[in-house]
ZAMARGU-4260 file (C-alpha; in steps of 0.2 Angstrom, whole numbers, plus 5000, padded with zeros to 4 digits):
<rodrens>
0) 4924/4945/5268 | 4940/4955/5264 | 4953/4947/5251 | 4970/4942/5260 | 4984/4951/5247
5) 4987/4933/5238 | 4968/4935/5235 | 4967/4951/5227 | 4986/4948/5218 | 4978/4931/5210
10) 4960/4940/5206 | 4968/4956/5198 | 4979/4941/5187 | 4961/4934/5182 | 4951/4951/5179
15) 4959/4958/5164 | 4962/4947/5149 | 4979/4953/5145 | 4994/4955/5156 | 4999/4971/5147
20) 4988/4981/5137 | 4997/5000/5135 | 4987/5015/5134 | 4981/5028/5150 | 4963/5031/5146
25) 4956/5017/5160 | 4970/5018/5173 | 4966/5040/5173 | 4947/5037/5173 | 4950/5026/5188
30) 4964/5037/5195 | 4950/5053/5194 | 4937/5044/5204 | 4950/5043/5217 | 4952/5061/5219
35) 4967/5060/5207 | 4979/5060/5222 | 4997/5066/5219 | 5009/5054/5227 | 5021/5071/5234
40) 5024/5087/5232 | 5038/5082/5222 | 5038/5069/5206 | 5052/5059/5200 | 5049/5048/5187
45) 5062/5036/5180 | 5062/5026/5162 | 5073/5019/5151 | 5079/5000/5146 | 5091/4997/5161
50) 5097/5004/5178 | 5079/5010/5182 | 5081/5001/5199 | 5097/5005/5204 | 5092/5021/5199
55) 5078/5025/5208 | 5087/5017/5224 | 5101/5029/5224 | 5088/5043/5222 | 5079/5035/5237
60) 5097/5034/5249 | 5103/5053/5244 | 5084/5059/5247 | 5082/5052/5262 | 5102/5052/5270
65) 5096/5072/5268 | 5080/5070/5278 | 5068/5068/5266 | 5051/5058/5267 | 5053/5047/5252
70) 5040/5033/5241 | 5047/5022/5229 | 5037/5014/5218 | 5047/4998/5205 | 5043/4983/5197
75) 5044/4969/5194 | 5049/4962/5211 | 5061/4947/5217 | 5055/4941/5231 | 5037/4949/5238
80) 5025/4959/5230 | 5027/4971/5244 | 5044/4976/5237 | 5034/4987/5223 | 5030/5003/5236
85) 5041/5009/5249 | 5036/5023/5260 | 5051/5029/5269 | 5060/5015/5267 | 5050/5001/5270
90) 5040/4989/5262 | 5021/4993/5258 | 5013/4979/5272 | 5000/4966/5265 | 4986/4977/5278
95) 4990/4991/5268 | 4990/4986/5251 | 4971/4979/5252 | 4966/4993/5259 | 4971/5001/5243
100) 4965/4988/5233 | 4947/4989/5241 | 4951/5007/5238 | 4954/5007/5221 | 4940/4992/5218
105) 4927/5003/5222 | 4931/5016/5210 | 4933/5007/5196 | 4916/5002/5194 | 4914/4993/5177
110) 4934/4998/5171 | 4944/4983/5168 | 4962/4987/5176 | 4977/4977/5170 | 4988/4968/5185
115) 5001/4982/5183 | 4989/4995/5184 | 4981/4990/5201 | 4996/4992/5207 | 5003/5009/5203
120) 4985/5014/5209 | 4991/5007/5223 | 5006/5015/5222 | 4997/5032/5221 | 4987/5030/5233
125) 4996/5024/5248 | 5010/5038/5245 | 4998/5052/5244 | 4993/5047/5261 | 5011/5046/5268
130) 5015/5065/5269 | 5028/5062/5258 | 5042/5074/5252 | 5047/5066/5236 | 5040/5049/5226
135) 5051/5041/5215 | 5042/5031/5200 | 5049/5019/5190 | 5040/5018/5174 | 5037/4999/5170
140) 5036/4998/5149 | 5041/5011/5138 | 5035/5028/5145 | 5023/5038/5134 | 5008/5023/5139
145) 5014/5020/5154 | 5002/5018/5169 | 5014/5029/5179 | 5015/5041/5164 | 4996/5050/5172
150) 5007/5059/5185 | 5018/5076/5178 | 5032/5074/5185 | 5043/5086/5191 | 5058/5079/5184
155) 5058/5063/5171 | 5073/5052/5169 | 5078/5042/5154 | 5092/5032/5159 | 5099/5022/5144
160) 5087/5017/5127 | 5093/4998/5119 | 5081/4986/5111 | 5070/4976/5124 | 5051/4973/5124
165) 5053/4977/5103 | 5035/4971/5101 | 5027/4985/5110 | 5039/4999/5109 | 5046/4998/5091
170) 5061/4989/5082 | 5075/5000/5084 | 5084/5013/5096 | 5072/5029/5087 | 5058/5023/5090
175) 5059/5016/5107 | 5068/5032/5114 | 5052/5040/5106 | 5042/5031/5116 | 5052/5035/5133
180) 5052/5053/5129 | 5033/5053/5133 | 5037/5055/5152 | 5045/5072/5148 | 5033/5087/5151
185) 5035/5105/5145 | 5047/5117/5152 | 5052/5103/5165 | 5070/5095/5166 | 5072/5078/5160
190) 5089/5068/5162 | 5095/5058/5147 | 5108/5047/5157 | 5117/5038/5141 | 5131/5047/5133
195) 5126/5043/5116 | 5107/5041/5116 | 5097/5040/5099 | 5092/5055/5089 | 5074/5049/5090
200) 5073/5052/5109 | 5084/5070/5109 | 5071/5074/5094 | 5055/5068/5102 | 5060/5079/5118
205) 5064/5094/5109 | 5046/5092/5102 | 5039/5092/5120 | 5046/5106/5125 | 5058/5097/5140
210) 5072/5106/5147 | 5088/5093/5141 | 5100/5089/5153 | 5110/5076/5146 | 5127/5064/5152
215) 5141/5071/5144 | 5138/5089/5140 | 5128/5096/5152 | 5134/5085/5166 | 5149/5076/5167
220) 5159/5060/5175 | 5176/5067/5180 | 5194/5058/5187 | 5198/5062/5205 | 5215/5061/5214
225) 5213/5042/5220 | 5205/5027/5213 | 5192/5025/5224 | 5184/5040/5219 | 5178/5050/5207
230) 5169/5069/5201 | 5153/5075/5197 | 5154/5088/5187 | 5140/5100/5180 | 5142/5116/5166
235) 5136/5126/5179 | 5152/5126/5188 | 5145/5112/5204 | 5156/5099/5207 | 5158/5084/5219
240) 5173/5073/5224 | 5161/5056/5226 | 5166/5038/5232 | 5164/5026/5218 | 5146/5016/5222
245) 5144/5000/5235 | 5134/4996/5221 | 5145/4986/5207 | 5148/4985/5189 | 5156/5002/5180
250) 5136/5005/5173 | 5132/5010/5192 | 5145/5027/5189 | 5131/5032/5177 | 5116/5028/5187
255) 5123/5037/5203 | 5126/5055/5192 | 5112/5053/5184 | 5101/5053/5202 | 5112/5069/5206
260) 5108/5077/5189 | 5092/5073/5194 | 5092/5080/5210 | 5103/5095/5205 | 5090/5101/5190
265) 5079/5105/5207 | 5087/5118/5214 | 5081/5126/5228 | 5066/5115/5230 | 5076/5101/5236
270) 5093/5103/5248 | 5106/5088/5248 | 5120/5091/5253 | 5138/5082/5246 | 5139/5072/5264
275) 5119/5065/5261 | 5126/5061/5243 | 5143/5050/5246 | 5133/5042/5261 | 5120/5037/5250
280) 5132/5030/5236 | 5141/5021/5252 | 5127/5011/5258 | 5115/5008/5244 | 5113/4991/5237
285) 5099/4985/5226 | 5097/4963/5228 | 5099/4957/5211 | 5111/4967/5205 | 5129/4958/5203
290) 5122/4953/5221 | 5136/4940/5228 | 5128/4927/5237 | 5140/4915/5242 | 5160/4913/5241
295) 5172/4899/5235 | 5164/4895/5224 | 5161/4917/5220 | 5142/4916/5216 | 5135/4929/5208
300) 5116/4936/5206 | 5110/4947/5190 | 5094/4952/5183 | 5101/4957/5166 | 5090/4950/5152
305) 5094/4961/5136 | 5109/4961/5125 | 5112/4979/5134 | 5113/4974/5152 | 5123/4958/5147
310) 5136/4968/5139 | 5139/4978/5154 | 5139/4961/5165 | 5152/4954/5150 | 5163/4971/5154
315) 5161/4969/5175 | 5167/4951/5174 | 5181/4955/5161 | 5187/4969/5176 | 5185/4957/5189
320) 5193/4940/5183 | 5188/4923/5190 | 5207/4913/5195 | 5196/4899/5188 | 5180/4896/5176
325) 5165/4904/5176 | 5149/4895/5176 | 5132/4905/5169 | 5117/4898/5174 | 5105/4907/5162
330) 5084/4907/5160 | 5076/4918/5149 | 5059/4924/5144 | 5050/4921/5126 | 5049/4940/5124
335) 5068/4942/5126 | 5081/4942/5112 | 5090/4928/5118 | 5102/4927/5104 | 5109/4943/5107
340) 5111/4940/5129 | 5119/4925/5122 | 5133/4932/5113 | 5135/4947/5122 | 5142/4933/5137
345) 5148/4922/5127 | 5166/4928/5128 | 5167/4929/5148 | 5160/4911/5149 | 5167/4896/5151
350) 5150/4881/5154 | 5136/4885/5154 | 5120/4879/5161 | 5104/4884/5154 | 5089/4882/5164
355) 5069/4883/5160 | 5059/4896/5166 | 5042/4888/5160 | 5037/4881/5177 | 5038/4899/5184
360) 5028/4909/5174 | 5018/4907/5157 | 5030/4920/5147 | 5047/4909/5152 | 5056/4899/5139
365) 5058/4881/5141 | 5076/4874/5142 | 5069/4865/5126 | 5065/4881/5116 | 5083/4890/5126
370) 5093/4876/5121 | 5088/4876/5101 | 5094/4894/5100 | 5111/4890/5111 | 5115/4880/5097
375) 5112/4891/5083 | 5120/4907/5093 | 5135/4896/5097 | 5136/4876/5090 | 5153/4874/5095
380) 5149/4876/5112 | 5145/4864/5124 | 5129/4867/5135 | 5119/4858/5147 | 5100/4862/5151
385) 5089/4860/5166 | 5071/4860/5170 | 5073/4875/5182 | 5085/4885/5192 | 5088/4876/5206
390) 5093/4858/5194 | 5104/4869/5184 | 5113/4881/5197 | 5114/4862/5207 | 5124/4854/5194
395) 5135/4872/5191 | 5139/4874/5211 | 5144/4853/5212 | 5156/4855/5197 | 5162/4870/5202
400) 5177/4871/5210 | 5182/4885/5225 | 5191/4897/5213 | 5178/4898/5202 | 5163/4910/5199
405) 5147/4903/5196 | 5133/4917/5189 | 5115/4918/5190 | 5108/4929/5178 | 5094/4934/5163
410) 5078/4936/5172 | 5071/4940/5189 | 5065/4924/5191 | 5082/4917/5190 | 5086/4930/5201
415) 5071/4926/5212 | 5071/4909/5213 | 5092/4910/5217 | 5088/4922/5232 | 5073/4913/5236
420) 5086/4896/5238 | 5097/4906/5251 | 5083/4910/5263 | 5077/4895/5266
</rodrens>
């Protein structure tokens, strides 16, 4: 009797002892006795600490506003497992992925597969079937161990390095951009998206042998005539007046030239024109990402959860002033440095409302444990803390008033459970 998709998502979460265990040995084996299928002709991979998503969707809107067949694969997702594979578009249906999952079952014999790993099998799998043009694949921890990391891509993408997930990846800038470089491949461009990234990545893709094209020398952010737009500008004398990006926060300039560096190192083995491009950057929006869910009171929506991503949130709100107070409704994972998110915001906030992510997920904090280090971060500042989401962002939206911003932020399961609470 076949598996429904909850079946086989709760039976994969059973199957392997750990939730993470890096390394590419068992996911290849397995990946070979499928017929090691290559999701497209085309590979775009894309790493780094933050703007993966956002990333790979703009990628995904200019790819396919020029006609292409696209697949997307990202993690983790916000409201439906289903969100993690998209073929042309749309979201992988529940028939589909246990088909794969029967698929990959079968292969595996005696190999234990991690939860992650099933599903960029399934990833794999479901794409190479789709007569695609181009997959897009968002490498989920680090790069070099990565399950996605089997596939050469054609083009690898490091978008920014910061410290996150420090107990797998290494305890400093160096040694995780080392780590992310490991998606490069010889002789093949790769796009480093930050404008100062650490020397240990720049060394460690000189090693490989990768082709640099890198934010700020060989491609470059340029002022247009009006404010509402701006230039893409590469040393090899292209250039593009742009509209600035549907999606928000200034970061979002960087992700969208960063998809055209990636799409421009190419050539001629992909044709997008400038309209495909400023469509794409007109219409693209990624839920979760400075999503506004609600007005009067202005309530916001962010999956930022490392000191990086929280100082960019700390710059949009600065640009984009509240006429009143700002409320953060914050959760955190244990793995997270907390302390760091913590300050980073603290400048930009006026309450805030901290709420336990324990009940959702074994790795979440408890607003017990988020609490102590609010008060050692900042002990002069008054906090309040819930058992979950919804009982703090209830307290936040009843005290606040229509002028101000209430913000939801710090983890994709404050970010789920808040979209989660506006469909129903």
């Amino acid at each position: 009797m076949s598996r429904t998709l909850g079946e086989w998502l709760a039976y994969q979460e059973r199957t392997h002892p750990r939730d993470i265990e890096l390394g590419l040995e068992r996911v290849r084996a397995v990946w070979e006795a499928m017929g090691a299928p290559r999701p497209a002709p085309i590979v775009i991979t894309v790493g780094g600490t933050n703007g993966k998503g956002s990333t790979v969707a703009l990628l995904e809107g200019m790819l396919r506003a020029a006609g292409y067949r696209t697949g997307c694969y990202t993690s983790p997702h916000l409201l439906r497992y289903n969100e993690r594979i998209r073929i042309d578009g749309l979201d992988a249906t529940d028939e589909a992925l246990v088909a794969s999952f029967e698929r990959i079952e079968a292969a595996r014999g005696d190999i234990p597969q991690t939860y992650f790993e099933f599903g960029t099998l399934a990833a794999l799998d479901l794409m190479a079937r789709a007569s695609l043009d181009v997959a897009i694949l968002e490498v989920g921890l680090g790069g070099r161990l990565d399950a996605v990391n089997i596939v050469d891509a054609d083009v690898a993408v490091v978008t920014t390095v910061d410290l996150d997930h420090q107990d797998w990846l290494g305890s400093d800038r160096d040694s995780i951009g080392r780590e992310k470089a490991g998606i490069a491949r010889a002789g093949r461009p790769v796009i480093v998206g930050e404008l100062a990234p650490p020397q240990g990545l720049l060394d460690a893709l000189r090693g490989i042998g990768a082709t640099i094209i890198q934010a700020g020398e060989t491609y470059t952010v340029g002022r247009a005539p009006t404010v509402d737009t701006w230039r893409w500008e590469h040393r090899d004398g292209t250039s593009f007046e742009l509209p600035v990006p549907a999606l928000a926060a200034p970061v979002q300039l960087a992700n969208a030239a960063t998809a055209i560096a990636a799409i421009h190192s190419l050539g001629n083995r992909l044709h997008v024109s400038p309209d495909a491009i400023r469509s794409a950057l007109s219409a693209v929006h990624v839920p979760g990402r400075l999503q506004r869910i609600a007005e009067r009171p202005r309530t916001l929506v962010d999956v930022g959860h490392n000191p990086q991503a929280a100082r960019a949130l700390a710059a949009w709100l600065a640009a984009q002033p509240a006429h009143g107070r700002v409320f953060a409704v914050y959760g955190a994972l244990a793995d997270k440095d907390v302390a760091g998110v913590i300050q980073a915001m603290a400048p930009g906030v006026d309450r805030w409302f901290l709420a336990g992510l324990d009940r959702d997920t074994p790795r979440g904090l408890s607003a017990e444990a988020l609490s102590s280090t609010f008060a050692e971060v900042l002990p002069d500042t008054a906090a309040s803390a819930y058992p979950g989401v919804a009982e703090a962002w209830a307290v936040a939206r009843d005290m606040a008033a229509d002028d101000d911003t209430v913000l939801l932020f710090g983890s994709f399961f404050v970010a789920s459970a808040a979209l989660t609470h506006c469909r129903v």
